[in-house]
N, C-alpha and C positions, 0 to 999 in steps of 0.2 A: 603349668604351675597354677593358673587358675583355679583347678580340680580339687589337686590339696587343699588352695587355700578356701576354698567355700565348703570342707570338712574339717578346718580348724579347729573349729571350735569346743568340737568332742573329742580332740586327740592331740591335744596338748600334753605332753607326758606332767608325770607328778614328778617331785623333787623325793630325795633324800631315799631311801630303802624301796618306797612305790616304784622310783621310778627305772630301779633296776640296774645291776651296774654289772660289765662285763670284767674279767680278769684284771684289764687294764686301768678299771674306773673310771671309764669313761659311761654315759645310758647307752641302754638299748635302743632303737627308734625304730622297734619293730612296729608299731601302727605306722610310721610315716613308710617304712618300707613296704606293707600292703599296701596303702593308699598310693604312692607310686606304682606299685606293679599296676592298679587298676588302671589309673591314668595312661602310662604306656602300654595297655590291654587296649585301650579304649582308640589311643592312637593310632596304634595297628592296627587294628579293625576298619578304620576311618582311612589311613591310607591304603588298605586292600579294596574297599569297596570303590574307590577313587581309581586306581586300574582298573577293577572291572570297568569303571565307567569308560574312560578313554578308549580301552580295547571296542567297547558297544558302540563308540560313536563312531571310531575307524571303521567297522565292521558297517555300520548301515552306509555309512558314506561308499563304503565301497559298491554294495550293494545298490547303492543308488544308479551306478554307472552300471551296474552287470543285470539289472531284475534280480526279481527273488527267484526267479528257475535256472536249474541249467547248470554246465560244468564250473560257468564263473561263481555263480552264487555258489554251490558247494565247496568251491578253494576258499572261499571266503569264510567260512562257516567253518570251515577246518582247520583255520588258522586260528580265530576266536574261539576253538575248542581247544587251539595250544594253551591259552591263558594257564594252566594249574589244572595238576592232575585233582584237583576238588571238581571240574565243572564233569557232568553229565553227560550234555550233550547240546546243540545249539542250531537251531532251526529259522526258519521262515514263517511268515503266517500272512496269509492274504485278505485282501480287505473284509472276507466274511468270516474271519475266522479258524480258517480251516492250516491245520498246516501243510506245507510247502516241499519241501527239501530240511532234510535234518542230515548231520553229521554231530558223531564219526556212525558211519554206516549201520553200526551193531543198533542202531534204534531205528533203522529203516521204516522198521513196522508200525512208527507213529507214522508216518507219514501218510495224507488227505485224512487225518483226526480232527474233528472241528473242538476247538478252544473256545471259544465266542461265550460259554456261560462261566469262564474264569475272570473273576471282576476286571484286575488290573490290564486284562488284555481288550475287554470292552470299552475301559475308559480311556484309551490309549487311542482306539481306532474311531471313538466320538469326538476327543479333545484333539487328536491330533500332537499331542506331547507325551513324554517319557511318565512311564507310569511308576518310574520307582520300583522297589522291590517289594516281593511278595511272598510270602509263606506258605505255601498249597499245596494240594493232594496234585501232584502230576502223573498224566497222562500215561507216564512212563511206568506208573505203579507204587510208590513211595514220596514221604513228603520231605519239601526240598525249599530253597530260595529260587527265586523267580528276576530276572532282570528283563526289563525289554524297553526296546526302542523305536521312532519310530523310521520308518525309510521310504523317503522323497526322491520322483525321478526329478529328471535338469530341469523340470517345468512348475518343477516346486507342486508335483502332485502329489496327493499321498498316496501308496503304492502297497503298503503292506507297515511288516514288524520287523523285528529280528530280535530273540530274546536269548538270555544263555541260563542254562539250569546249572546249579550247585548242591551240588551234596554239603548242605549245610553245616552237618556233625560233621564230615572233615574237614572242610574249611575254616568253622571257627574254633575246631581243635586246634589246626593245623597252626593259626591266626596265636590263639591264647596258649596256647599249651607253654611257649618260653617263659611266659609270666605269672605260672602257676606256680603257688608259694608250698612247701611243704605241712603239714599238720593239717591242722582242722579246718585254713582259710581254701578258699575257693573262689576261681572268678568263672562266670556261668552267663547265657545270657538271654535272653526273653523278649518275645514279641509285647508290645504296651498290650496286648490284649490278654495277658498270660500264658501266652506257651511257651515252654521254656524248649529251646532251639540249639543249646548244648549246652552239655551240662559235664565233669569228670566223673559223676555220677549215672552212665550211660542210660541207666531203668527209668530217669526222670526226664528224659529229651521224649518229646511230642506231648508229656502232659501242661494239661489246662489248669492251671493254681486256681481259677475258678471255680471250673467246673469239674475234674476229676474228685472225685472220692475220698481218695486216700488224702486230700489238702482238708476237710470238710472239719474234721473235728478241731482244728487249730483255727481259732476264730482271730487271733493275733497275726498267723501268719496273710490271712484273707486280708487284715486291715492293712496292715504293710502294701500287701501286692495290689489295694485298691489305690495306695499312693505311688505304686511304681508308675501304674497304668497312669496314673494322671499329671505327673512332676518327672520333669526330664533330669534331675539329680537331686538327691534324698540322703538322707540317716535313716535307717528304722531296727527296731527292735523287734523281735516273735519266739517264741518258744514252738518245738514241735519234738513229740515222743520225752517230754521231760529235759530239753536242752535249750537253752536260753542262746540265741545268735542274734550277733550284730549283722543290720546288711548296708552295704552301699552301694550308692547307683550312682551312672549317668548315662549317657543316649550317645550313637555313633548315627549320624545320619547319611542317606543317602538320595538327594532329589525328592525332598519331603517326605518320606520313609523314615521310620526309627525304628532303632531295636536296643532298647536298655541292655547294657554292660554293666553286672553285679557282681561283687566281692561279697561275701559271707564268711564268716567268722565265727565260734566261739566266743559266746559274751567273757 
């Protein structure tokens, strides 16, 4: 309810003929119905990414007891590939880098691939803590979500990673798609840096609002998405190709990770 109510203020319905009246005479509260769907968008988002998490923690802890090699660590890795037919595939990585053991089998072929110049996997194996998730060109050959952990033997050494890859356009289809309203509204969602990471618009998932092309001549749309990037819940307004849309935002976090969750509209 919080979410609503910190977009009150612009969608307050008008009285009398503005404000719209069904058969019954009762309003319409079609903006408070967007604006819930986004909220409960956003929730679900928040409580998926919250499994991932428990699943990664089970998963290293296991690992912690088995090594990263070997028949145990691949049961393990097998089982945190059950999470959701969204994940990928979900591997090992050792203290240089390199990976380890990967399951389900069919990505064998990453395996001894050094990671080490993927940031989040760098920062993870300097700091010694969960890197949160990450947006990147993976290994595997397409770009995807990134989770990883880190995994300690009984000695409290650090010993390696464990991360799990998701196919991000299905998962946050997967995630949003109940919540998706009919007509011209849409909930979509984007890394703070501008890449938008699903979209019901399949042609615009992997572009940069920044920096692609086709965003450039919309200087309205660029200012909005200079506010996404910086405010973790927003109103803004832009026009693009002669169409005037409302957008709103807020942020789904995970282990100081964000990825703004946007509804769009028809002004």
């Amino acid at each position: 309810m919080a979410l609503a109510a910190a977009f009150a203020p612009t969608l307050v319905p008008a009285s009398g003929e503005d404000a719209g009246m069904d058969e019954g005479g009762s309003e319409e509260w079609t903006d408070w119905e967007l604006i819930w769907s986004l909220v409960q968008a956003t929730d679900a988002v928040n409580a998926n990414l919250s499994e991932i998490d428990r699943a990664l923690l089970d998963a290293s802890l296991a690992l912690s007891e088995t090594g990263i090699e070997g028949p145990e660590a691949r049961e393990a890795l097998d089982e945190l590939a059950g999470l959701g037919p969204w994940v990928v595939d979900c591997i090992t990585v050792d203290l240089n880098g390199t990976i380890v053991e990967v399951m389900p089998e069919e990505y064998q072929h990453v395996s001894g691939t050094s990671i080490i110049d993927q940031e989040h996997i760098e920062r993870l194996l300097s700091t010694r803590r969960p890197a949160g998730l990450a947006y990147i060109e993976s290994v595997e050959g397409f770009r995807a979500l990134d989770f990883a952990s880190p995994i300690f033997d009984e000695e409290g050494r650090l010993i390696g990673a464990v991360t799990v890859l998701v196919n991000s356009t299905e998962f946050l289809g997967t995630v949003l798609g109940p919540h998706q309203s009919e007509g011209s509204a849409k909930i979509w969602a984007m890394m703070p840096d501008g890449t938008i990471i699903s979209d019901p618009e399949a042609e615009q998932i992997g572009k940069n609002t920044f920096t692609d092309p086709i965003f450039q001549p919309f200087p309205d749309l660029l200012a909005v998405a200079g506010r996404v990037e910086m405010e973790r819940t927003g109103i803004g307004r832009y026009e693009i190709s002669g169409t005037a849309r409302d957008v709103f935002w807020t942020t789904a976090d995970y282990q100081g990770s964000e990825i703004r969750i946007l509804l769009s509209v028809d002004a």
